[in-house]
KEMIMAR-671490 format. One record per residue (C-alpha): x, y, z. Coordinates in Angstrom, 2 decimals. Layout:
N
<rec><c1>X</c1><c2>Y</c2><c3>Z</c3></rec>
...
% end
This chain:
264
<rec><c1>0.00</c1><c2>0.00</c2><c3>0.00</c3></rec>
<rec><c1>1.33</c1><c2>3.29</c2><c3>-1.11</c3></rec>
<rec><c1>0.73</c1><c2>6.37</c2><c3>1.16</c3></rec>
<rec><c1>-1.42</c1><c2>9.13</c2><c3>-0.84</c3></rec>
<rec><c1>-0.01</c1><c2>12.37</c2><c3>-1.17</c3></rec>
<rec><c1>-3.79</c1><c2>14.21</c2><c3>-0.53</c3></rec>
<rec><c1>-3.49</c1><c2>12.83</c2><c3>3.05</c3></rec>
<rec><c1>-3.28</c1><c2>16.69</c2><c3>4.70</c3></rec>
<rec><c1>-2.86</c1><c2>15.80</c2><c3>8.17</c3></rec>
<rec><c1>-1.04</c1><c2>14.01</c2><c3>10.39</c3></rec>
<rec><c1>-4.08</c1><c2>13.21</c2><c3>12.72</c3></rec>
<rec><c1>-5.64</c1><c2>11.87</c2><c3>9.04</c3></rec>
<rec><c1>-3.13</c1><c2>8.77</c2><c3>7.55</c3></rec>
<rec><c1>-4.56</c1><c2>7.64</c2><c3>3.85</c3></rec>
<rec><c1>-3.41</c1><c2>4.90</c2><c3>2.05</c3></rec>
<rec><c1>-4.26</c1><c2>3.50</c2><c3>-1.32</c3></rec>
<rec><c1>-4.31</c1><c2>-0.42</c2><c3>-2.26</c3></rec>
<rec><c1>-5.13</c1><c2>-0.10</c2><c3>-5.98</c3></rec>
<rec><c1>-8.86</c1><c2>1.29</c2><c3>-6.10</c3></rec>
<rec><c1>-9.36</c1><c2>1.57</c2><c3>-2.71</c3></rec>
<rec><c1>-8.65</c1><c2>4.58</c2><c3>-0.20</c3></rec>
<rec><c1>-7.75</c1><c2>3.53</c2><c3>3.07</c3></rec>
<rec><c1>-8.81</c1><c2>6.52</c2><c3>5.79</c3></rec>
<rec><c1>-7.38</c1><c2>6.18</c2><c3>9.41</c3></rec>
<rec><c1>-8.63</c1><c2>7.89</c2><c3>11.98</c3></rec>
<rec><c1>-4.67</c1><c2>9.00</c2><c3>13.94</c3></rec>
<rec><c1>-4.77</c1><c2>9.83</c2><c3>17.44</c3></rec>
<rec><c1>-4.42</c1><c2>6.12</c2><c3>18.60</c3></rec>
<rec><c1>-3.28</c1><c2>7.91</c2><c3>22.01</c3></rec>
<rec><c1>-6.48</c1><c2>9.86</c2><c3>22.64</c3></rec>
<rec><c1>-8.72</c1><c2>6.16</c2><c3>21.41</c3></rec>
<rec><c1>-8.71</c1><c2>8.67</c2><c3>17.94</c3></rec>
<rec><c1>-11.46</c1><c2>10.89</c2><c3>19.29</c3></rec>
<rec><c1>-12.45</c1><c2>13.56</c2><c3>17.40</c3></rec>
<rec><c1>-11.18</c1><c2>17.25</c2><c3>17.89</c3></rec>
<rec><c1>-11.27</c1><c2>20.18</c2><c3>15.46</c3></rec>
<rec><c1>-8.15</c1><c2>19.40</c2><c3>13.81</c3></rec>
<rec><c1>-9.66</c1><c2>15.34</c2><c3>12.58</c3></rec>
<rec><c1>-13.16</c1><c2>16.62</c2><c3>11.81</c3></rec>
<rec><c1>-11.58</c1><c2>19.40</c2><c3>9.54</c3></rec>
<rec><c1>-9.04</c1><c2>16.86</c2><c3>8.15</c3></rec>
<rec><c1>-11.73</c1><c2>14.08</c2><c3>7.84</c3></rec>
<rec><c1>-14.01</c1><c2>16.44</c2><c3>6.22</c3></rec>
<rec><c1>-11.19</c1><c2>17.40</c2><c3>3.05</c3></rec>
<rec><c1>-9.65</c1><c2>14.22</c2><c3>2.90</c3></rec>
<rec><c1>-13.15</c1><c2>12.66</c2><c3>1.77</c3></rec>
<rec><c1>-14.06</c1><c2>15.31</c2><c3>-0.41</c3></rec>
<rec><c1>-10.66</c1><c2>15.11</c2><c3>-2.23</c3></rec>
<rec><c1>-11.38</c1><c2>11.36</c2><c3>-2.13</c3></rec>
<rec><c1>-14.81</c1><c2>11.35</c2><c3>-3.62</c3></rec>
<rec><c1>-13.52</c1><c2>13.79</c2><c3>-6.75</c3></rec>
<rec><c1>-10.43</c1><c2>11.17</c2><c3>-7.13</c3></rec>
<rec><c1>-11.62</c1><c2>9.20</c2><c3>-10.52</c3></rec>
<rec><c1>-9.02</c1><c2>6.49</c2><c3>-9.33</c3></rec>
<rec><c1>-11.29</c1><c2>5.95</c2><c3>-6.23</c3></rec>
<rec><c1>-13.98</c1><c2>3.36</c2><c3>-6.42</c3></rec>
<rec><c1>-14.27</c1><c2>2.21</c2><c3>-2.83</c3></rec>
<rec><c1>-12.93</c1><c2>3.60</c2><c3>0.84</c3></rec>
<rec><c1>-12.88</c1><c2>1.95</c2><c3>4.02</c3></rec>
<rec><c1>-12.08</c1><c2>3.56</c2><c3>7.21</c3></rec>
<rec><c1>-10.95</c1><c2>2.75</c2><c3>10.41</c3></rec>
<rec><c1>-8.91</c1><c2>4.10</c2><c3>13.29</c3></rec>
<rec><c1>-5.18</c1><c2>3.73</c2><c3>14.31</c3></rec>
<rec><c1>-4.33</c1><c2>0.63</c2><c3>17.04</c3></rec>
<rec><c1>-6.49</c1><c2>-1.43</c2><c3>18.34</c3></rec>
<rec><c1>-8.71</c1><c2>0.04</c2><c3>21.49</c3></rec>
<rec><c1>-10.86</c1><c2>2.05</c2><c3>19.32</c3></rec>
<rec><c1>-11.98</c1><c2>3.41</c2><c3>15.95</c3></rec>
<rec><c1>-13.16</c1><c2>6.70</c2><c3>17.66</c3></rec>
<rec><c1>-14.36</c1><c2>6.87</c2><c3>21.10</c3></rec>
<rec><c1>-16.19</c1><c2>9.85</c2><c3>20.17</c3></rec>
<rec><c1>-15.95</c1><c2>13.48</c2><c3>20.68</c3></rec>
<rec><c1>-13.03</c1><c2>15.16</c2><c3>22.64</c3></rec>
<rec><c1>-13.85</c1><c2>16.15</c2><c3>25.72</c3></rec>
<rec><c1>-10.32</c1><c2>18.35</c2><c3>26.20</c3></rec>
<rec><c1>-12.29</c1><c2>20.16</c2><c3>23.51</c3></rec>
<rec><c1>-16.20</c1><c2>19.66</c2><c3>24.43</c3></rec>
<rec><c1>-15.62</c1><c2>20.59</c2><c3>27.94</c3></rec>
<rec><c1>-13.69</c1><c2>24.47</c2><c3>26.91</c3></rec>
<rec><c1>-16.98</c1><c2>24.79</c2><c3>24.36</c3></rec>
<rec><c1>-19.23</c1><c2>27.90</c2><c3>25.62</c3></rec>
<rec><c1>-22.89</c1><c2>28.06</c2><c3>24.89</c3></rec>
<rec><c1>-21.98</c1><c2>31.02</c2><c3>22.10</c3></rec>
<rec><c1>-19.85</c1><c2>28.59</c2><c3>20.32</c3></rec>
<rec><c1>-22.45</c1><c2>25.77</c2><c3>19.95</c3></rec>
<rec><c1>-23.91</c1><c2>26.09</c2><c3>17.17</c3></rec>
<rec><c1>-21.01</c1><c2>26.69</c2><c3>14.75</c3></rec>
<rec><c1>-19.32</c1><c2>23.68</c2><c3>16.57</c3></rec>
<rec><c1>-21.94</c1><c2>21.47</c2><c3>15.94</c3></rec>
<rec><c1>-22.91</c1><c2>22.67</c2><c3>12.54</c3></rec>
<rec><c1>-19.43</c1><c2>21.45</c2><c3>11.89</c3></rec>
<rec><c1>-19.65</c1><c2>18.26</c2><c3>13.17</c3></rec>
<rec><c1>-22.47</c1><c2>17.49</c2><c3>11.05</c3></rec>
<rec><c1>-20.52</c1><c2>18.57</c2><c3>8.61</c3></rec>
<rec><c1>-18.13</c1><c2>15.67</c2><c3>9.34</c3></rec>
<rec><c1>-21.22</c1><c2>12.98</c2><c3>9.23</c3></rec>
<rec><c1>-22.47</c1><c2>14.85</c2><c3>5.85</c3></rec>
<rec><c1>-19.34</c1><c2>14.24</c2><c3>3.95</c3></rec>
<rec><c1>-19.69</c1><c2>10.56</c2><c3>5.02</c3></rec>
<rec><c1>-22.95</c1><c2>10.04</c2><c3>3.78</c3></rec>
<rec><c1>-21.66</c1><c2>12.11</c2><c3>1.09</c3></rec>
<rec><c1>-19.49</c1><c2>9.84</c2><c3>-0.65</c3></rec>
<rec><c1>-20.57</c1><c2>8.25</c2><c3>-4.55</c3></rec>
<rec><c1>-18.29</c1><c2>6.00</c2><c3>-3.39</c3></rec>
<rec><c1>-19.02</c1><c2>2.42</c2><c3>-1.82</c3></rec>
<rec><c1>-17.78</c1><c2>3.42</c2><c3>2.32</c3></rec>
<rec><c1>-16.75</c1><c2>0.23</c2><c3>4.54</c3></rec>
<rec><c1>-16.20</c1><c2>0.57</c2><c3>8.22</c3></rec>
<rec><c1>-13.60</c1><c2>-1.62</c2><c3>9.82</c3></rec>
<rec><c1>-14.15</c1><c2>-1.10</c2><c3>13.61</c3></rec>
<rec><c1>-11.77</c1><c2>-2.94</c2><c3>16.57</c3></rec>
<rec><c1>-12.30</c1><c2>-1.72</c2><c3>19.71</c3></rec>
<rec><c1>-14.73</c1><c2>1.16</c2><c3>20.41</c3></rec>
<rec><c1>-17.28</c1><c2>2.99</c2><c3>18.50</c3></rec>
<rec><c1>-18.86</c1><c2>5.30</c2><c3>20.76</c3></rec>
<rec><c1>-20.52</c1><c2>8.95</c2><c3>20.32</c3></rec>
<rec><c1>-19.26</c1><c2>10.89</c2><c3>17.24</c3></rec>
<rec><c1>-17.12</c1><c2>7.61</c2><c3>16.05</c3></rec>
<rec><c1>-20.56</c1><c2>5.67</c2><c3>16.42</c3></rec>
<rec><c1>-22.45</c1><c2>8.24</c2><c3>14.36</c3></rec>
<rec><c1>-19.20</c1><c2>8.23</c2><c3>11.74</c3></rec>
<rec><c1>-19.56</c1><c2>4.54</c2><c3>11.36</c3></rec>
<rec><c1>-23.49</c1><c2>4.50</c2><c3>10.92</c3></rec>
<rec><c1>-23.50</c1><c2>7.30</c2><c3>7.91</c3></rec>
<rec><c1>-21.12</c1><c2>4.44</c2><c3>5.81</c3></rec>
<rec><c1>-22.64</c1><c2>1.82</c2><c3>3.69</c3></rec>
<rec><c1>-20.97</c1><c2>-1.22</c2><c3>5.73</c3></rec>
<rec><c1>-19.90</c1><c2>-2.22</c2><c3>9.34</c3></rec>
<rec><c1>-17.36</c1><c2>-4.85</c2><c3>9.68</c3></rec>
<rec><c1>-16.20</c1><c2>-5.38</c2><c3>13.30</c3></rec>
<rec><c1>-14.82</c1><c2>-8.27</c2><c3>15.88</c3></rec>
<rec><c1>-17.47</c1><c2>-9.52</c2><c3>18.71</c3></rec>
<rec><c1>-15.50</c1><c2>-7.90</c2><c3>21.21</c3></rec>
<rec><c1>-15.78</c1><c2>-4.44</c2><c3>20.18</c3></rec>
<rec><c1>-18.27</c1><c2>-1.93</c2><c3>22.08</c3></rec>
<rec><c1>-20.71</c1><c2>0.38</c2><c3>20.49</c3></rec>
<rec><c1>-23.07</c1><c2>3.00</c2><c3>21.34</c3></rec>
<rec><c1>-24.41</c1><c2>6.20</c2><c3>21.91</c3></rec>
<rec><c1>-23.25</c1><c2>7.19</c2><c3>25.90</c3></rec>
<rec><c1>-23.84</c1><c2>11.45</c2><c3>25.57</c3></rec>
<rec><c1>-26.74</c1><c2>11.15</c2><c3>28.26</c3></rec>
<rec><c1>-23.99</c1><c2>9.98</c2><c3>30.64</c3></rec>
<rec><c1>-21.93</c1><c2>12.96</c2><c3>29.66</c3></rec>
<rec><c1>-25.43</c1><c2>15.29</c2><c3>30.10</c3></rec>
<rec><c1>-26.19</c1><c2>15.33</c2><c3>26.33</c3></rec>
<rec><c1>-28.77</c1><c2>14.96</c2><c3>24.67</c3></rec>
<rec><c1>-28.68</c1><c2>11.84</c2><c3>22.33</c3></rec>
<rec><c1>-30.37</c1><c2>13.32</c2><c3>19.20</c3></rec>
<rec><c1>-28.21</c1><c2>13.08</c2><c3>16.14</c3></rec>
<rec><c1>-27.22</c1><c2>9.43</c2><c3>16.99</c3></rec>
<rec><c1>-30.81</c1><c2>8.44</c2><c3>17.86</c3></rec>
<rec><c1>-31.87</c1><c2>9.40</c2><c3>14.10</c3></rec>
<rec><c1>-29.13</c1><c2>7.37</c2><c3>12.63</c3></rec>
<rec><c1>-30.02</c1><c2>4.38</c2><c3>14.59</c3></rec>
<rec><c1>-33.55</c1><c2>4.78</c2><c3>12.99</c3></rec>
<rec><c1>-32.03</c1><c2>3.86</c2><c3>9.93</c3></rec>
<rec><c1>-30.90</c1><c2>0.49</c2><c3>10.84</c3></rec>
<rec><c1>-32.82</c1><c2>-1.03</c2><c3>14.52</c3></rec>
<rec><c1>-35.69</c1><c2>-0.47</c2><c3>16.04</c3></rec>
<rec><c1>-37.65</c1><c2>1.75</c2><c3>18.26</c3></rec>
<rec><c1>-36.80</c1><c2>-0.36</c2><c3>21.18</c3></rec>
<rec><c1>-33.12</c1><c2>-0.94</c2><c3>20.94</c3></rec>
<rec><c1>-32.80</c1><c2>2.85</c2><c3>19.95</c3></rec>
<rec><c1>-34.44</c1><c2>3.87</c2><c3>23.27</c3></rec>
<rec><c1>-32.47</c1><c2>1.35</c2><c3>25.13</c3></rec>
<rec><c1>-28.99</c1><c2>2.77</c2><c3>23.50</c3></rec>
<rec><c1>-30.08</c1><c2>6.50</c2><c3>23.50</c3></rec>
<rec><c1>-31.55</c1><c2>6.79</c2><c3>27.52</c3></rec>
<rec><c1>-29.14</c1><c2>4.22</c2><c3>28.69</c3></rec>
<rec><c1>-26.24</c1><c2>5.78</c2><c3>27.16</c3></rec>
<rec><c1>-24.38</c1><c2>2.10</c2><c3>27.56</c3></rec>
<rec><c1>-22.00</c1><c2>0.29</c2><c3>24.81</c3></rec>
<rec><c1>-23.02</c1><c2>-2.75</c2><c3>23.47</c3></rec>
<rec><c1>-20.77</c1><c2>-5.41</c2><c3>22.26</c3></rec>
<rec><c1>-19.89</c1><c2>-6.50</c2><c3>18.45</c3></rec>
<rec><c1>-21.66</c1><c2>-9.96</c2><c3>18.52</c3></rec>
<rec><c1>-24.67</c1><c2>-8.11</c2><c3>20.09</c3></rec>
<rec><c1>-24.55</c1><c2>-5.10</c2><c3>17.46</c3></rec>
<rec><c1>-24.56</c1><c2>-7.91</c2><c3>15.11</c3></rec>
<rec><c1>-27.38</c1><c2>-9.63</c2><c3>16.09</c3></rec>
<rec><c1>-29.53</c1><c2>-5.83</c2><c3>16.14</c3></rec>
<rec><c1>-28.45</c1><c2>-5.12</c2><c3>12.88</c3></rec>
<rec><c1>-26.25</c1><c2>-2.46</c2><c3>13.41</c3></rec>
<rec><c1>-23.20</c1><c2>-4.27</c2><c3>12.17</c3></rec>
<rec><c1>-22.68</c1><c2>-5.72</c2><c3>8.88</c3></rec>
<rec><c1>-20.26</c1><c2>-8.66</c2><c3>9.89</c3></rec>
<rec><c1>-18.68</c1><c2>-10.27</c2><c3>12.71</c3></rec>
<rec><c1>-14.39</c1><c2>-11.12</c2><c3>11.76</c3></rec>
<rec><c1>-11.24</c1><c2>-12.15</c2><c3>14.06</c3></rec>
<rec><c1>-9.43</c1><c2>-9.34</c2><c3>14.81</c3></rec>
<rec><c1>-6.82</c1><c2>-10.80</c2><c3>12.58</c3></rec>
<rec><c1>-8.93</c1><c2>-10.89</c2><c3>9.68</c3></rec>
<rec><c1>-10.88</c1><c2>-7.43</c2><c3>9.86</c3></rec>
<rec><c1>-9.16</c1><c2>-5.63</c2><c3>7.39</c3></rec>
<rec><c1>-8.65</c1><c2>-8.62</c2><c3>4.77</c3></rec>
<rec><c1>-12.17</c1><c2>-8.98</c2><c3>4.90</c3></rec>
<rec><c1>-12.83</c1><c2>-4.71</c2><c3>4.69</c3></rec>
<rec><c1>-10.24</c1><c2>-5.23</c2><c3>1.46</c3></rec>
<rec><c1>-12.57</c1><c2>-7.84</c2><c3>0.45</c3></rec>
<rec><c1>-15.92</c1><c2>-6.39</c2><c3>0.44</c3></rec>
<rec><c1>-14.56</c1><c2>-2.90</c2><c3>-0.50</c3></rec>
<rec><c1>-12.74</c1><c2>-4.56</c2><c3>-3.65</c3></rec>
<rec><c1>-16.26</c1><c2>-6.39</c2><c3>-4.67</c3></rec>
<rec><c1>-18.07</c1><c2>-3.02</c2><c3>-4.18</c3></rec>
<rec><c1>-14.99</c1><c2>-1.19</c2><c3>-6.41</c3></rec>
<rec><c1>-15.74</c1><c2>-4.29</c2><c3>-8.78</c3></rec>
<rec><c1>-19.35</c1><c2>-2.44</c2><c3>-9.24</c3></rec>
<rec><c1>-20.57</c1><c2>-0.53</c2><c3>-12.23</c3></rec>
<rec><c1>-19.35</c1><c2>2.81</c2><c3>-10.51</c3></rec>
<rec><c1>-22.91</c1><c2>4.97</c2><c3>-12.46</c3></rec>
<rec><c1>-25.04</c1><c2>2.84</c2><c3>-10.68</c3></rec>
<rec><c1>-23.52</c1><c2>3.11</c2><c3>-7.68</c3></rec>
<rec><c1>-23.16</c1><c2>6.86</c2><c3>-7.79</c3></rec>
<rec><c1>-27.13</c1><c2>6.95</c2><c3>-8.54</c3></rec>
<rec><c1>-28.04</c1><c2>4.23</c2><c3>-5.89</c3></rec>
<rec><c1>-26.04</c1><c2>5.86</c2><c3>-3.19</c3></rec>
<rec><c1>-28.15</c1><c2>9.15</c2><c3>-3.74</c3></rec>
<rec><c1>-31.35</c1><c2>7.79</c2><c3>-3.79</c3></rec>
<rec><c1>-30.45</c1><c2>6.26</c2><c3>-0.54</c3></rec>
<rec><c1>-28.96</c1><c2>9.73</c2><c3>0.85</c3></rec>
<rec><c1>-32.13</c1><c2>11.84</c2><c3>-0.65</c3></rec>
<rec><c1>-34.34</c1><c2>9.65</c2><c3>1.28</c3></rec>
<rec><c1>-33.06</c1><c2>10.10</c2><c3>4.36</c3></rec>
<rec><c1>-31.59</c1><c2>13.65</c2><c3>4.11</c3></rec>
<rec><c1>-34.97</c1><c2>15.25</c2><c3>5.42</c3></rec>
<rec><c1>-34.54</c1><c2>13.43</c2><c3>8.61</c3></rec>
<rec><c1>-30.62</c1><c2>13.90</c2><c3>8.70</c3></rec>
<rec><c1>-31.22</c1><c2>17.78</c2><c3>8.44</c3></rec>
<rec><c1>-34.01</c1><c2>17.99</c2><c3>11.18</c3></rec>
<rec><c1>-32.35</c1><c2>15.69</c2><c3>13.62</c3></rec>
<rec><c1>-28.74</c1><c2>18.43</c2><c3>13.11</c3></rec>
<rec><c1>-31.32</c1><c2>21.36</c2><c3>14.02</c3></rec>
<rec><c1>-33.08</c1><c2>19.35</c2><c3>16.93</c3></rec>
<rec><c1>-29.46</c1><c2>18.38</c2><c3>18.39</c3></rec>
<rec><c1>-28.65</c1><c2>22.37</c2><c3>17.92</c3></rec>
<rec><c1>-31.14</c1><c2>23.47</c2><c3>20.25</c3></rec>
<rec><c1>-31.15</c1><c2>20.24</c2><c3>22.68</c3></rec>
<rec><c1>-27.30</c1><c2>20.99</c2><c3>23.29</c3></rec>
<rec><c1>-27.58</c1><c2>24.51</c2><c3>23.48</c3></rec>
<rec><c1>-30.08</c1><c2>23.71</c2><c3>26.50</c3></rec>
<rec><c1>-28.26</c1><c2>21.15</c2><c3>27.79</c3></rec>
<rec><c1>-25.08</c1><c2>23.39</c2><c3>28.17</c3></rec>
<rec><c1>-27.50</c1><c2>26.04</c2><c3>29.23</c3></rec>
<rec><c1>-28.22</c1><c2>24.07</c2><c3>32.30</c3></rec>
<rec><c1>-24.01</c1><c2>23.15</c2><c3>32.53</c3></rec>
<rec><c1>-24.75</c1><c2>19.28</c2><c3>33.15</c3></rec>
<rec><c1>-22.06</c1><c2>19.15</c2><c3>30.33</c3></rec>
<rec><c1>-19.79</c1><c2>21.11</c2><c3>31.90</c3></rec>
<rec><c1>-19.71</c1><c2>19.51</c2><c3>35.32</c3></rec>
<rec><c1>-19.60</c1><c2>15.93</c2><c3>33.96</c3></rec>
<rec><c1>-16.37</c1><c2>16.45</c2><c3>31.85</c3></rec>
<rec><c1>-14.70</c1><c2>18.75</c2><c3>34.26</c3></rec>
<rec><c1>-15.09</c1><c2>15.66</c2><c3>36.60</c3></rec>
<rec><c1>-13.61</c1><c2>13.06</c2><c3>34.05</c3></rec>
<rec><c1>-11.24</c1><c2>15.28</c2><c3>32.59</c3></rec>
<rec><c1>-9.67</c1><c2>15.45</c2><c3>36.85</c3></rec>
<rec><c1>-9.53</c1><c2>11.98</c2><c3>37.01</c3></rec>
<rec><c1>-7.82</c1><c2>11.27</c2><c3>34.16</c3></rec>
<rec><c1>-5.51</c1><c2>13.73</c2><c3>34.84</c3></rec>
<rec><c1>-4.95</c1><c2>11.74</c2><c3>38.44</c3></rec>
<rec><c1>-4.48</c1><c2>8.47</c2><c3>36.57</c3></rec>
<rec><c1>-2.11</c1><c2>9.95</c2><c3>34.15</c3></rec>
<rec><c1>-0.02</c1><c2>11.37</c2><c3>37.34</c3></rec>
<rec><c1>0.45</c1><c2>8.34</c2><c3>38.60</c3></rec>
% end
């Protein structure tokens, strides 16, 4: 696999094995959760990638092997203020949109954690690979927000009662489990997750690439109505939720303790 020279940031690696874009997700150290500088770099690198004739199929995943994003940032999320909301999470959905964007067949190869915004990244491709052991799920009402955005998406693949569980429990569920709710797409040994992303993403490159294009925006004009409403709901469910400074308090107190376990 050759590196790509359109990879623009470090905290973004992309690789290319013939027709096929590779996309990591690079802050292994942080369990590659997103800040401003991987949403902006996510964001460009898949546009670039989608306009990139040579591209016929991506698959992303995330550096090492404890997560492929445990979700938003909360160095960043915690240092948001209620004025700087709704830009922030105009951009994030941003991030989603240029997933769901893609004319280009998107496979997920998840080890380790999905969680929050790497849970929502993952549910906007076209296919979830994982291993049984990984953990998904939607845990913002344990950090004192709202689960809106992620509760939409879930729509789209379980139903009502699983999303309810997820969304008020705000706990991860495991890969077989996922599996079994249809969330996930397939169930691999660690070993052989990303021979069998290669796989499927090589079979969907393999594709007449017009029909693709046009079947993957059907798909995203049937569901952008409910995309764009759930990205205004989340808006003003966050802005009340910060408003009240549950947020706040919550990742001030996690943010102390893993500064005390990091002392040690």
């Amino acid at each position: 696999m050759n590196e790509a020279a359109y990879a623009n940031n470090d905290v973004i690696r992309v690789e290319r094995n013939g027709d096929i874009a590779i996309v990591t997700l690079n802050r292994p150290a942080r369990m590659n959760a997103v800040n401003s500088a991987l949403r902006n770099a996510l964001i460009d690198t898949l546009h670039t990638l989608n306009a990139d004739l040579n591209v016929r199929a991506l698959i992303l995943t995330g550096a090492g092997d404890r997560a492929f994003c445990a979700g938003q940032d909360l160095d960043e999320a915690s240092a948001v203020h209620w004025q700087q909301i709704v830009p922030w999470l105009e951009r994030q959905a941003a991030m989603y949109q240029s997933v769901r964007d893609l004319d280009k067949p998107s496979v997920v190869a998840v080890q380790g954690v999905a969680a929050g915004a790497g849970f929502q990244i993952a549910m906007c491709a076209d296919f979830r690979l994982t291993t049984p052991e990984s953990r998904w799920g939607q845990p913002e009402v344990k950090a004192g927000l709202a689960s809106i955005v992620g509760s939409y998406l879930m729509t789209l693949h379980v139903g009502h009662t699983h999303n309810a569980q997820m969304s008020l429990s705000g706990d991860l569920v495991g890969g077989q489990r996922a599996y079994e709710m249809g969330l996930v797409t397939s169930l691999h040994a660690a070993a052989d997750l990303m021979p069998a992303a290669l796989e499927r993403a090589r079979a969907l490159a393999a594709l007449p690439p017009t029909a693709v294009r046009l079947s993957k925006q059907r798909l995203r004009a049937m569901t952008q109505p409910g995309f764009d409403e759930a990205v205004v709901a989340g808006i003003r469910a966050q802005l009340e939720c910060y408003a009240d400074g549950e947020p706040q308090r919550v990742m001030a107190q996690f943010l102390e303790q893993r500064s005390n376990r990091e002392s040690k």
